[in-house]
N, C-alpha and C positions, 0 to 999 in steps of 0.2 A: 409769814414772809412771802412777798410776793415771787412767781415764777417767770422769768424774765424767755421770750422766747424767739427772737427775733434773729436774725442768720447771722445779722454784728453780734449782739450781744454773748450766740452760743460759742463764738470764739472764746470766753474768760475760763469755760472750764478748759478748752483744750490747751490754752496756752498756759494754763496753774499747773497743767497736767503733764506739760512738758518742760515744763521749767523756761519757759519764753516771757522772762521777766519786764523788758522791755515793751513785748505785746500788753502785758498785764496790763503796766503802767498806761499806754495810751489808751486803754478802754476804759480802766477805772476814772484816770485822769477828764474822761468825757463824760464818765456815768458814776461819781461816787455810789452809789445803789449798790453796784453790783459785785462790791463787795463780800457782800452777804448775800448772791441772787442762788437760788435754787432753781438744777434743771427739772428736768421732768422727775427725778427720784428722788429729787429734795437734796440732792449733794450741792455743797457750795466750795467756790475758788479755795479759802481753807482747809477741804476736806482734801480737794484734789495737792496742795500743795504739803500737804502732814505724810498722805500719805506716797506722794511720789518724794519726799526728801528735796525741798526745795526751801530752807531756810530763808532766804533772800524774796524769796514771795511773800513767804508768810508772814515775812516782818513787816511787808512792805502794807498788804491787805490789812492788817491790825492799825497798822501806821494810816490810812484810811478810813476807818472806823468798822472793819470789818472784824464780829466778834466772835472771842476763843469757845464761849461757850455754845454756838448754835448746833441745834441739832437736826439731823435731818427727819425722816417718818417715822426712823428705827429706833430714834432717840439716841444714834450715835453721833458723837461729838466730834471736831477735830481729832481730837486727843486718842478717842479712841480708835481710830486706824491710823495713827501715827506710827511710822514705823523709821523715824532716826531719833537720836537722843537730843541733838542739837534744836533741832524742830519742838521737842516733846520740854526743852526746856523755853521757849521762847513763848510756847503755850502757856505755862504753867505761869510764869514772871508776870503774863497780861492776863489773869484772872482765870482759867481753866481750871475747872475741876477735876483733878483725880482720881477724884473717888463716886464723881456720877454715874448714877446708873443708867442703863439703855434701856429699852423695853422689857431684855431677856435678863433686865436683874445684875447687869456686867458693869463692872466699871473697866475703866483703861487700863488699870493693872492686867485685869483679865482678858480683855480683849488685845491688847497686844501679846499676849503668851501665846493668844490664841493666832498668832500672826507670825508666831515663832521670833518674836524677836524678843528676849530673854533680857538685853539689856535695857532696852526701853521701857518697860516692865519694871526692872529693879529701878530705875532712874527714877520715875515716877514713883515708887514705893516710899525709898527712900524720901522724895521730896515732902512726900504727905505723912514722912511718919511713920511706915503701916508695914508689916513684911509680907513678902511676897507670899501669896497664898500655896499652899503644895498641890499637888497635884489631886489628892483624895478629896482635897476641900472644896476643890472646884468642883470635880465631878460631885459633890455632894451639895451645890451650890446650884448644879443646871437640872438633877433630879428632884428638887420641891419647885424648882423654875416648872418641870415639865409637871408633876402634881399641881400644881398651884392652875396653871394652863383648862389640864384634864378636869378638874375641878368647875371651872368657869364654864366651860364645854357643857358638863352635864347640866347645871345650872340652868345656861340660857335654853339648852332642850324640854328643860323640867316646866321652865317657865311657863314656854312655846304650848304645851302642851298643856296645860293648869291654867295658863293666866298669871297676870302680875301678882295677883290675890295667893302670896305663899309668905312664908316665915323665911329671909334670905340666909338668917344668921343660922339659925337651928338647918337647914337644907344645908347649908355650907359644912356645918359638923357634920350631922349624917355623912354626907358623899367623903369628906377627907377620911371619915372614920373605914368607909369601906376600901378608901382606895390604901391605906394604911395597911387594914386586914389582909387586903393582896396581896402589897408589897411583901409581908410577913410570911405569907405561904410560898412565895417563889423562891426567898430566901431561906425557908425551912429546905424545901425541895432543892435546891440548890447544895446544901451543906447535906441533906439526906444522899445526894448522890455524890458529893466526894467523902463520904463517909464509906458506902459501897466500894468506889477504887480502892482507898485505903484498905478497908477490910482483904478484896482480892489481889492485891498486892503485897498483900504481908502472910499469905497463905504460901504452903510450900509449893513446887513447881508440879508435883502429882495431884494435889488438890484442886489445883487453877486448872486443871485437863478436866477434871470431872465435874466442874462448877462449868 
């Protein structure tokens, strides 16, 4: 998608941004393009309209061929910093995915909890079907995100330093298998040390003086 940068055109995100529907209307109305234009971070007049709650925009941009599904660098969608239900449903009706993922592995479920807005969140769950993930799931959802990351990391170091000339799949096991082992010893030591409280906590009060 091209990025449109011109001192007229930069007016589309500010006025998506503020809900200056009428502005919208004369720029697009001059530039159907810019619909879909991305500024310098890749955000488009849909993103700015999802997530300032601007329903009336975002019907209108769609209603121009401006589409629900574009993403910007992050791989975030409309949808996923959508933060009204009205918007989130206007998304959804014109082809949005809610269950696409972003770069970090999130769909819009999770990115709007992550935006605290709880009902937009169910709204979209609900619409795809799917229940809102708990709280544990997520966080166990952004730590293979950060494994998966660390993983890659070591990789292109390993590479850098070897050359292209390695085994990626078998290097890939190794490294998850050590970062796995980690995991495992932090959370030993972890439960090793609430096992200590406990212990000196259930000792009697002359005991815990000389411990």
């Amino acid at each position: 998608m091209a990025k449109e940068n011109t001192e007229v055109d930069n007016k589309i995100w500010e006025a998506a941004s503020d809900g200056d529907l009428e502005l919208v209307k004369r720029i697009v109305d001059a530039n159907p393009k810019l619909a879909n234009a991305m500024d310098e971070y890749g955000y488009t007049p849909l993103h700015a309209a999802a997530s300032w709650k601007w329903p009336a925009i975002l019907t209108y941009l769609i209603g121009k061929g401006g589409d629900p599904k574009i993403a910007d660098p992050d791989g975030d969608t409309p949808l996923h910093v959508c933060e009204d239900i009205e918007c989130a449903k206007i998304l959804l009706e014109n082809g949005a995915d809610g269950l696409a993922k972003n770069n970090d592995g999130k769909d819009p479920i999770v990115t709007t909890l992550e935006l605290e807005c709880p009902d937009v969140a169910k709204y979209i769950a609900d619409y795809m079907g799917v229940p809102v993930p708990r709280v544990e799931e997520r966080n166990a959802s952004d730590d293979d995100a950060d494994f998966e990351e660390l993983a890659n990391q070591m990789m292109e170091r390993l590479k850098t330093e070897n050359g292209d000339d390695i085994d990626e799949d078998a290097l890939r096991d190794v490294i998850m298998k050590e970062i796995l082992q980690s995991l495992k010893m932090t959370v030993k030591d972890d439960v090793d040390d609430e096992d200590a409280k406990n212990e000196e906590n259930s000792l009697p009060k002359n005991e815990k003086e000389k411990s």
